[in-house]
C-alpha positions as CSV (number, residue, x, y, z in Angstrom):
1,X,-45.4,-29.0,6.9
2,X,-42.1,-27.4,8.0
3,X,-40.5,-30.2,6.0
4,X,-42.2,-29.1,3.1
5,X,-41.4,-25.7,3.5
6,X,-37.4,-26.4,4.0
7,X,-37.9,-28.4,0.3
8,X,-39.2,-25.7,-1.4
9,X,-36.6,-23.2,-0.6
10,X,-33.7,-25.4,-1.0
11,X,-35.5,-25.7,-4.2
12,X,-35.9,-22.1,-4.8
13,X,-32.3,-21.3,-4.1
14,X,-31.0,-24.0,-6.3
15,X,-33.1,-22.2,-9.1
16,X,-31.8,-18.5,-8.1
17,X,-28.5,-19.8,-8.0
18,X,-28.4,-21.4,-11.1
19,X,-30.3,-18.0,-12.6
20,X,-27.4,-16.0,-11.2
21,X,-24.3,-18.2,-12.7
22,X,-26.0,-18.0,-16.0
23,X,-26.2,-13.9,-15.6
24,X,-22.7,-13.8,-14.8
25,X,-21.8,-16.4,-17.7
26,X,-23.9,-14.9,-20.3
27,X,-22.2,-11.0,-19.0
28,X,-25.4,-9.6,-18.2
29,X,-24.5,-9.3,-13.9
30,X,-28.0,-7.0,-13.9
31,X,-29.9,-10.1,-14.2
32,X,-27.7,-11.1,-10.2
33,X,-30.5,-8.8,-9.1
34,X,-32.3,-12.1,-8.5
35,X,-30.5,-12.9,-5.7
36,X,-33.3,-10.9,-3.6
37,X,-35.0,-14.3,-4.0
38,X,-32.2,-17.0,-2.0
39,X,-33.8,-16.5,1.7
40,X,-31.7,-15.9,4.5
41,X,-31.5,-19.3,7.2
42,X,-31.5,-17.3,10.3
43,X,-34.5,-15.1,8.8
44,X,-36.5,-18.9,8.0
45,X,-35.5,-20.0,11.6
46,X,-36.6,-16.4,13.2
47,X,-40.2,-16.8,10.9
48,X,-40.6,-20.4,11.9
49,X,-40.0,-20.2,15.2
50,X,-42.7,-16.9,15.4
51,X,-45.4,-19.0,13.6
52,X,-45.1,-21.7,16.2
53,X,-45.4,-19.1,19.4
54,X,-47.8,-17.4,17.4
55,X,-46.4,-13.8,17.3
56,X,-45.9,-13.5,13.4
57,X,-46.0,-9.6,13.5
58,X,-42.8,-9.7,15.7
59,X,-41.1,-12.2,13.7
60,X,-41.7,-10.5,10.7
61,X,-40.4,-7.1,12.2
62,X,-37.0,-9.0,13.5
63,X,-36.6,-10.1,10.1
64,X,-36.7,-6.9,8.4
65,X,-33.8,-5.4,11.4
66,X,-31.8,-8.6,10.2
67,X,-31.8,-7.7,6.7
68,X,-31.5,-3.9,7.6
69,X,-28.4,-4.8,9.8
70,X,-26.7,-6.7,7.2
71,X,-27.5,-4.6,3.9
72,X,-26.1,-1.8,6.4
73,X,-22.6,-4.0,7.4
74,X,-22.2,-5.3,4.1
75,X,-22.6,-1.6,2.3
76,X,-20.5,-0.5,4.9
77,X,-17.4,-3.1,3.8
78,X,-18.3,-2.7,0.7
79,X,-17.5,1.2,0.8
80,X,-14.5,0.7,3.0
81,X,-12.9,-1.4,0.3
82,X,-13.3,0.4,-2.4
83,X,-11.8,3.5,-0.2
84,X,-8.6,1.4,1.1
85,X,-8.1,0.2,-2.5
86,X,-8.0,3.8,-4.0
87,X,-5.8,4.7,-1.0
88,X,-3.3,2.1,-1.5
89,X,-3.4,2.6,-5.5
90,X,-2.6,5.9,-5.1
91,X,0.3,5.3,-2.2
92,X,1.8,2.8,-4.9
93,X,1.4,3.4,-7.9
94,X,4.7,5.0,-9.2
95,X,6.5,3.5,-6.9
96,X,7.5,-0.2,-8.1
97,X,10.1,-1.3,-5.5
98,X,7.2,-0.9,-2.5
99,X,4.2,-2.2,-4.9
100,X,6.5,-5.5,-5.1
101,X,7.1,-5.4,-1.5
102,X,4.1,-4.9,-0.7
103,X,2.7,-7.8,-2.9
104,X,5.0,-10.1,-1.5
105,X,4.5,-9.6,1.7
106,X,0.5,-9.3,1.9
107,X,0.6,-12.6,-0.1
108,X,2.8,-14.5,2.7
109,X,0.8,-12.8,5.5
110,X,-2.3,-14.4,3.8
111,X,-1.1,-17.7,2.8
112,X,0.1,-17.8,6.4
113,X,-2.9,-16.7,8.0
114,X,-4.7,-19.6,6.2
115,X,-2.5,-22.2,7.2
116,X,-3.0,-21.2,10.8
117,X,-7.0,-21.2,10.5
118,X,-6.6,-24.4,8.7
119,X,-4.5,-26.0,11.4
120,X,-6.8,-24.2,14.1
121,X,-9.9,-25.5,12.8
122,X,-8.8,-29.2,12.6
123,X,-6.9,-29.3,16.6
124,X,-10.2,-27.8,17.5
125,X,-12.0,-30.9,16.5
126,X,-9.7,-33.4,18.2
């Protein structure tokens, strides 16, 4: 039965997936709504494990703070962004000399920052 159930929403998140790269393709992004329909693992672990010690009322109330906690931190990111990015544009816009500075050196903090994670990642699993 769970076996089942695991199929059919790998199966359903193929399909939303595929319905959201066509949105994006055919430059209609309102039709990404549909991503509302890829469920959350930790929410299908939480639900499961509620059906089998037969409290689904909880589980189904845990779920709903997960997805409350993470619309709230993603919308929170989200605004943060778009705030640091009109911040910065306005610091450097008519200034060239720090804008090119400023690339360059945010590019090889990054590209270093990588490396390390990469190099972290694979000592970690020796």
């Amino acid at each position: 039965m769970v076996l089942d159930f695991s199929i059919s929403i790998l199966i359903l998140k193929k399909m939303a997936i595929t319905i959201i790269d066509r949105a994006f393709i055919m430059k209609k992004p309102y039709l990404a709504l549909i991503a509302f329909l890829i469920p959350c693992t930790g929410a299908v672990i939480v639900l499961l494990f509620s059906i089998s010690m037969g409290i689904l009322g909880i589980g189904i109330i845990s779920t709903l703070c997960m997805a409350l906690g993470m619309a709230t931190t993603i919308s929170l990111v989200g605004v943060s962004t778009i705030l640091a990015k009109k911040g910065v544009t306005k610091f450097i816009i008519n200034r060239p000399k720090v804008n090119m500075i400023l690339q360059t050196t945010l590019s090889i903090i990054g590209a270093l920052l990588l490396t390390l994670l990469g190099i972290l990642l694979f000592t970690s699993t020796l």
